[in-house]
N, C-alpha and C positions, 0 to 999 in steps of 0.2 A: 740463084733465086732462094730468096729464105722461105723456108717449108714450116708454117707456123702450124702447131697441133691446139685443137678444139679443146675445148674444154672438156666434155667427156669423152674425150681420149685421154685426157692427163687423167682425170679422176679413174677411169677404167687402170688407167696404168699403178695408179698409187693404190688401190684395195689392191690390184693383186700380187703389190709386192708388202701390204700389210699380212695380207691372205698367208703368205709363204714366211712370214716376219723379217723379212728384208723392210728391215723399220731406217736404217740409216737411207736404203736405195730411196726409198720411199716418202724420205725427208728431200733428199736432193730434188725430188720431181717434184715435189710439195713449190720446193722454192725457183726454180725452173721455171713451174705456173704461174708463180705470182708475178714474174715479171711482165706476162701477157694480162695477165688477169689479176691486175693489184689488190681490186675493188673484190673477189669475191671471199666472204668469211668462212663458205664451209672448209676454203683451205688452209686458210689459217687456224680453224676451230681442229684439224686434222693435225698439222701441223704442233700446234700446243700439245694435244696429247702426246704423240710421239716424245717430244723436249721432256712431258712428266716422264711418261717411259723410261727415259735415259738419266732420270733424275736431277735434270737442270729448268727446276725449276721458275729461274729466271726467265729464262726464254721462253717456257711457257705461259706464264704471265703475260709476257710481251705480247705472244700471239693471240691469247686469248682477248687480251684489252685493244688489239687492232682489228680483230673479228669483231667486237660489240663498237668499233669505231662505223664502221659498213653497216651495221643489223643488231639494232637490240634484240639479239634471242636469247633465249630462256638458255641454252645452251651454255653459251661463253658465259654469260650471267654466274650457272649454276659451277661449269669447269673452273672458272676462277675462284668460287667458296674454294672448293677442292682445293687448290693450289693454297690459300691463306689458313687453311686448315692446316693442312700439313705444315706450315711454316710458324703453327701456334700463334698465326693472327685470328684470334676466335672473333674481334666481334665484328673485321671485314667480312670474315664466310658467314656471318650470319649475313652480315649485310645486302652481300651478293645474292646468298642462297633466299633471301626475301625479295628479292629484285626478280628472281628466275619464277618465283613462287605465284607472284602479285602478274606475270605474263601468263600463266597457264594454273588456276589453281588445281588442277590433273595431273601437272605435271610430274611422275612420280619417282625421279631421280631429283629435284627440286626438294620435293619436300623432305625426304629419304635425308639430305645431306642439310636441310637446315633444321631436322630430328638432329641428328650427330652434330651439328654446330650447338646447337641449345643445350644439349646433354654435355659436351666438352667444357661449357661456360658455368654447370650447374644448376642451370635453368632448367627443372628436372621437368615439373610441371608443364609445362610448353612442350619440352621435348618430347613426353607422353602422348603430347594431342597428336602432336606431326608424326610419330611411329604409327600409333595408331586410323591416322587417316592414310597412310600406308595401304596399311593392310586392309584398309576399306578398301581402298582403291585395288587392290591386288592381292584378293582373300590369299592364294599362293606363295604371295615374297618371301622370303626367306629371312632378306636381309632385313627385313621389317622384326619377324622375330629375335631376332638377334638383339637388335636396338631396344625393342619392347623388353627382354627378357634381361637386359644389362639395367636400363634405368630402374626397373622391380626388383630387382636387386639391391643398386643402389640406396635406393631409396626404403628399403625394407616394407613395403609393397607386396604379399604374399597372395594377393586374392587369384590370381590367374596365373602366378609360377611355374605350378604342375604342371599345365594344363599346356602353355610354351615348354616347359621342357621337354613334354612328348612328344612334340609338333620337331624340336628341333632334334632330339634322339633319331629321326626317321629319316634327316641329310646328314648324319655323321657320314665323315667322307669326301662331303662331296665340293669341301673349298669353302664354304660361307661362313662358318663361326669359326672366329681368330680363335687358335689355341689357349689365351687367355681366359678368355671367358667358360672355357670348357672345364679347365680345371679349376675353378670354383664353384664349381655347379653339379663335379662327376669326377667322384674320386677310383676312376676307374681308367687303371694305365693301358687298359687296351683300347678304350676310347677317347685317351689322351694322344696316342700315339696316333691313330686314326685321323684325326682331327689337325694335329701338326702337318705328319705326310702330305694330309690335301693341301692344306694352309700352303704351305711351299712348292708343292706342284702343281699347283693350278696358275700358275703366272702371277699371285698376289707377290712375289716378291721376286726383280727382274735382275739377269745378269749384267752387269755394266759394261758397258761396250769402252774397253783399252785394255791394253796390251801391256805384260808387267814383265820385263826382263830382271830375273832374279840373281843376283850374286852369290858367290861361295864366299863365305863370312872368313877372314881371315885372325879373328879374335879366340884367343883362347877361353873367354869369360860366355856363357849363355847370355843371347842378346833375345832379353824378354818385356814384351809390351803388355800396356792393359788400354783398351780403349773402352770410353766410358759417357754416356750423357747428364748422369747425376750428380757433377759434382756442383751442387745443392743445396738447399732443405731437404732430403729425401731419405731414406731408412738406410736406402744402397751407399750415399756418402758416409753417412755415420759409421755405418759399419766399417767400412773401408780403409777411412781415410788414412789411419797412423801406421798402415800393413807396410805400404810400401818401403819407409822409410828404415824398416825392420830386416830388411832383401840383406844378404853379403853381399856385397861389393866387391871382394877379390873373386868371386863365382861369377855372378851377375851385371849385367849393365840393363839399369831399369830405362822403360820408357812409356810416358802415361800419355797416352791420345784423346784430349779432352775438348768435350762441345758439350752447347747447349748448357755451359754452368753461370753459376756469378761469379761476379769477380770476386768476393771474397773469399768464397768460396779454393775457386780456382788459386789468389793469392794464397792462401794460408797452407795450401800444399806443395807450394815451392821449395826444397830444398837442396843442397848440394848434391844429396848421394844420389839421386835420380833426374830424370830431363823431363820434364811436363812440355807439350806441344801442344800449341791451339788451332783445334781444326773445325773452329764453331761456323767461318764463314768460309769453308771449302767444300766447292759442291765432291759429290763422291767421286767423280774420276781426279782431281785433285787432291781430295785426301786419301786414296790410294796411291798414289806416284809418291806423295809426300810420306806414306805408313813407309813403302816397300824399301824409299831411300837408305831408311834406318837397316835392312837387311835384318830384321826378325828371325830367329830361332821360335819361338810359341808368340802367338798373340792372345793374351785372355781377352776375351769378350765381357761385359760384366752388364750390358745392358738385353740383348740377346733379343725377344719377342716381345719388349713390352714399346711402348708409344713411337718413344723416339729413337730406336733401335738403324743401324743402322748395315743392314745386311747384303747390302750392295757393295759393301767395301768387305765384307768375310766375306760372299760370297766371289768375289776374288782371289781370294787364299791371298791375302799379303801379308803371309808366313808360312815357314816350313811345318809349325804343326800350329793348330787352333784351337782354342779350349772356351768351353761354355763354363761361367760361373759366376755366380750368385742372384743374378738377373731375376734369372726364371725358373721356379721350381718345375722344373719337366725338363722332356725333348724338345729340342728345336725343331724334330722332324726333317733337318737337313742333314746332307751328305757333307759340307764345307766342314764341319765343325768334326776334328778326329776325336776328342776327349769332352767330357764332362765334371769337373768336380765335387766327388759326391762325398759318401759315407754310407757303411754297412747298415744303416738304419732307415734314413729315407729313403734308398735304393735298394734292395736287398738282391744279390747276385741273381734272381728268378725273374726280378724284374729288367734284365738285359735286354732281351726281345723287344722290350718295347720303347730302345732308346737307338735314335741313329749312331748316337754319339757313345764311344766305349767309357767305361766305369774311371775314373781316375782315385781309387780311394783312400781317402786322409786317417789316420790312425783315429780321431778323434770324433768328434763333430763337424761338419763340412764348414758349417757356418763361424766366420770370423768376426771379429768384435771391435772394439778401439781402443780394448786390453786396459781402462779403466779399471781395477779393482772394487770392490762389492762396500760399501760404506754403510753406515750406521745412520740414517738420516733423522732429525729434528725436526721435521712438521709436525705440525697441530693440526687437528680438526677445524678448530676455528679459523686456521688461515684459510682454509676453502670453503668457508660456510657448510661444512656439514655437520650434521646430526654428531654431538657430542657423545653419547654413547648408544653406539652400533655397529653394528658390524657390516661391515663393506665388501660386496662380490665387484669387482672389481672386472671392467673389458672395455680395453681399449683401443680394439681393434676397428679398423675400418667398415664402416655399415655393410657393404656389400659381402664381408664372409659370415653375417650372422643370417643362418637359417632358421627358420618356423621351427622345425624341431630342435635345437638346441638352446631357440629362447623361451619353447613351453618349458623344457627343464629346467630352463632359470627361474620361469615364475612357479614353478614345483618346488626349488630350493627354498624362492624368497616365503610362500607361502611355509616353510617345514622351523623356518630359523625366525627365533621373536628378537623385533629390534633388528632386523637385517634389509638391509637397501643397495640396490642394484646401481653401480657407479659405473656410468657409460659415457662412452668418448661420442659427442655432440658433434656426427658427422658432415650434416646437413640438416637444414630445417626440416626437410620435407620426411628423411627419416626419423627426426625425432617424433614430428605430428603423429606417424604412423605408428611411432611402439606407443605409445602415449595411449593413442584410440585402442589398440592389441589390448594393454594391461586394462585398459576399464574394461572392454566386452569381456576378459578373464574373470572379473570380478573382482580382481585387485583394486586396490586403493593404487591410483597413480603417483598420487606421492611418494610409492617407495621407489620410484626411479630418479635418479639424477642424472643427469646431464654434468658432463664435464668438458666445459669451451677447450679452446684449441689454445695454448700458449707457448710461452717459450721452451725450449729442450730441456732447460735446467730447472724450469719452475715444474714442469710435466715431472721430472724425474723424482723430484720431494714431493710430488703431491699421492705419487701412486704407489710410496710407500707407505701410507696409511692403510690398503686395502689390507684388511684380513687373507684374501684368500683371491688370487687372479679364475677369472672363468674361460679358457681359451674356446674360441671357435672350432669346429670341427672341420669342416670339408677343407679350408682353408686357415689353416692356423697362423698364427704370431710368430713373427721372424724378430724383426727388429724390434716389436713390443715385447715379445718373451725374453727377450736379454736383455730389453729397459727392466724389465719385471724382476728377473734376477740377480739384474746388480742391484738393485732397492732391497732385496731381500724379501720379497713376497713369493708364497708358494702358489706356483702355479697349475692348476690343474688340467691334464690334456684327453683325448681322445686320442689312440693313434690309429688313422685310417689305413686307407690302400695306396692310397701315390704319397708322390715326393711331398706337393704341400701341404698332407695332412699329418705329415709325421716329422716335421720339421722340431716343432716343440719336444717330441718323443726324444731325438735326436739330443737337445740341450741336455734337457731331464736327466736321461738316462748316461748323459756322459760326465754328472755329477753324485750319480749314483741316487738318482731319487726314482727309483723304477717304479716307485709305489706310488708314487704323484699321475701317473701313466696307466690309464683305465683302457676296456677293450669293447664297452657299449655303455649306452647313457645310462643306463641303474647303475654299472657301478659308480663313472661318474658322476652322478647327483648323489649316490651314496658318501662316495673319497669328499666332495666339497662338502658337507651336512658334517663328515666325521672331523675334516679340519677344523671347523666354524664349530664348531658344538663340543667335543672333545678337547677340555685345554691342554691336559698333559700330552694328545698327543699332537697337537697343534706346536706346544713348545720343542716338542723332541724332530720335527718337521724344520721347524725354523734353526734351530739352531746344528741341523744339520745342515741346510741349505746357507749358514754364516759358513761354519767349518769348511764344508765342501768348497763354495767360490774360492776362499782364500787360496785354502792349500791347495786347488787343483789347478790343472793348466789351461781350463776354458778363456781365463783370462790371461794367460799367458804368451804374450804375443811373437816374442823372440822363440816358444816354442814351435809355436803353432807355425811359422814361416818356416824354421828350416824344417819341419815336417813338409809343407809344401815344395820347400827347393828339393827336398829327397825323391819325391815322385813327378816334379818336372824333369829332373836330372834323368828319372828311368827314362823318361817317355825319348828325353829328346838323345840319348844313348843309342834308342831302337830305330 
């Protein structure tokens, strides 16, 4: 006699093998039910989750569009933004997450994730209203501040900052603000480390469920990977790209695991001495079976915490050792990850404690470059429509690292230096309006800001050799702009903070010998930028030390900088 079970007996049975995270048992009962019970969606809406869980997203998809096949609910509505989100279909999750929105306007994971779709698309302004109707709805949310406190960033937005930053200071801890966003907010590595730890132990980022049978490599040569999502337009390619092809080959056998690029991209790094693999359309237990094939010795990581990171496949271990770099200035806050590659300057040995990952130190500067040499450039003023005779403070950095405090001392500069105007990188409309509104209630005349649209690499590169004098960000400094900065030949001015991303700059500076470029609070820095700009002789003995120095040093030396790197891969993978 067939003994068919109830519907809440299967659902009783699937919570409590979620309960216990028997998520696979828990799928089979899922699909088990649906054969008695085709028609009903909360099993399929159960089901989907699970599939995201395990990071096959397809399947989730699946089940969530046959759940809203049964029940238009707000549910499978808003699950499926979720899913098109993460797969960088921004304006389906909008679409959905408006669909979930327009069923329940309360609904407050709806609006929570069509905040985050609006915000992803830079649709700052919308994004604003739906954060904030949030936190109407749920003076408590957390993750509403989060989102509130990214887009006022963004958006250079300063009226309520403070005010979320102490709201969010008081769940350090506790899982809800990505790592990312901490360290540009809080340059402080015991609350970056803090913040990580949760981040990775609170279940935001899940074990992948397969099984990796490892081999004994029978090669004499280190067999070394880099898996990576940017190969791109992005700061991380630029830097990157001409490193690998710099590897020894009687040592090494390179292998680059690449997703999420273009093609051109991706083409133009094809070459003999190394193997590029495309793992843009494998879900993650697939591109782990496909990483482990290769039998890795170290795998570098280079994408690590930021969007499209992909820590399902490290957290794996598909290799014998793992190393975090360039990605992400900090800790992962995971255990997968045995090394970090750093430098005695952004890391300083005191700051060990508060990295999961051990110190890998490069004689140098951590940060590698595309070992272009430092050139003499021929722009004009006129070519960019600027102000014929003036002096340029110069910051092109991303809206989101410039803080209140570091651009009142800008307008302390602009106001100190006659005929001087502040050339900024035109991040987004909605931040321009806002420094724009900033400089008039300052009493400044807003003309002295400019805007500098977004162009191509090589027109960017001659254009910001005009500036007199670069103005770095503080809490978050210039990585890939600070070495645009320095092959142009502009001197940069820094702050060096407490963590890794405030000392990156410090880091360049000081390994071309410009220690004095490298201030220790905003007087003196607003001082060092007034004394560049103002002082020509010693403006001239500045620059032309900063020509001397690129040439003859090994910043841009790429064949050094590598076998420096194979010298302390070679420790690691020894031990």
């Amino acid at each position: 006699m067939h003994n068919t079970k109830s519907l809440e007996e299967y659902v009783s049975d699937i919570q409590q093998k979620i309960q216990t995270k028997n998520y696979s048992g828990a799928l089979n009962s899922i699909n088990e039910a649906l054969k008695t019970y085709p028609s009903n969606p909360k099993l399929y809406i159960n089901g989907g989750n699970i599939y995201k869980y395990f990071g096959d997203l397809v399947s989730a998809e699946k089940y969530f569009s046959l759940a809203l096949s049964y029940h238009k609910s707000k549910e499978a509505y808003n699950n499926l933004s979720v899913i098109f989100l993460e797969q960088n279909l921004v304006s389906k999750a909008i679409e959905y997450a408006r669909y979930a929105v327009n069923l329940d306007q309360t609904y407050i994971d709806g609006n929570y994730n069509l905040g985050l779709a609006l915000e992803r698309e830079g649709n700052y302004d919308e994004a604003l209203l739906y954060a904030k109707k949030v936190s109407s709805l749920d003076e408590n949310n957390c993750r509403a501040w989060v989102l509130l406190y990214r887009i006022c960033q963004n958006i250079c937005n300063w009226d309520s900052i403070d005010e979320l930053k102490l709201k969010l200071d008081k769940f350090i801890g506790d899982g809800i603000e990505h790592p990312f966003l901490n360290i540009s907010r809080d340059d402080s590595e015991a609350n970056n480390y803090k913040i990580a730890k949760a981040w990775g132990g609170k279940g935001n980022l899940k074990e992948p469920d397969v099984k990796i049978n490892k081999l004994i490599s029978s090669s004499d040569k280190i067999r070394l990977g880099y898996i990576c999502g940017e190969m791109k337009n992005h700061p991380t390619y630029h830097l990157i790209k001409n490193l690998f092809k710099h590897h020894n080959s009687d040592m090494f056998d390179i292998f680059i695991f690449s997703y999420d690029h273009d093609k051109e991209c991706f083409d133009n790094l094809k070459n003999e001495k190394y193997e590029i693999i495309d793992i843009n359309n494998c879900d993650d237990e697939e591109s782990i079976k496909k990483i482990c094939d290769f039998n890795l010795d170290i795998l570098i990581d280079l994408s690590i915490l930021i969007s499209n990171n992909k820590q399902r496949i490290i957290k794996s271990r598909p290799a014998k050792k793992i190393i975090s770099y360039l990605g992400y200035p900090g800790t992962s806050g995971l255990s997968c990850y045995d090394y970090i590659i750093t430098d005695k300057i952004v890391t300083p040995e005191l700051q060990q404690k508060y990295y999961t990952e051990k110190f890998l130190y490069l004689s140098k500067s951590y940060q590698v470059n595309d070992g272009v040499k430092p050139t003499i450039k021929n722009a004009k003023k006129s070519d960019f429509d600027l102000p014929d005779k003036s002096i340029l403070l110069g910051s092109f950095n991303q809206a989101f690292k410039i803080t209140q405090d570091v651009f009142n001392v800008w307008l302390k500069i602009l106001s100190s230096i006659p005929h001087s105007y502040l050339w900024i990188l035109e991040d987004n409309r909605f931040a321009k309006d806002n420094l724009i509104n900033y400089v008039k209630k300052s009493g400044l005349d807003a003309q002295k800001l400019i805007f500098a649209p977004r162009v191509s690499r090589q027109l960017h590169l001659e254009r910001i050799s005009l500036c007199n004098v670069a103005l770095d960000t503080t809490i978050y400094n210039g990585h890939t702009t600070t070495i645009d900065l320095i092959q142009s030949l502009v001197p940069v001015v820094t702050l060096e903070g407490n963590h890794f991303a405030s000392r990156v700059s410090s880091s360049l500076l000081k390994s071309l010998g410009l220690d004095e470029l490298v201030t220790k609070n905003l007087d003196d820095y607003q001082k060092k930028v007034i004394q560049v700009c103002t002082d020509e002789s010693y403006a001239k003995i500045i620059k032309d030390k900063l020509l001397d120095e690129t040439i003859s040093s090994n910043l841009f030396d790429l064949e050094y900088f590598t076998k420096d790197l194979e010298m302390k891969l070679l420790s690691i993978f020894k031990n």
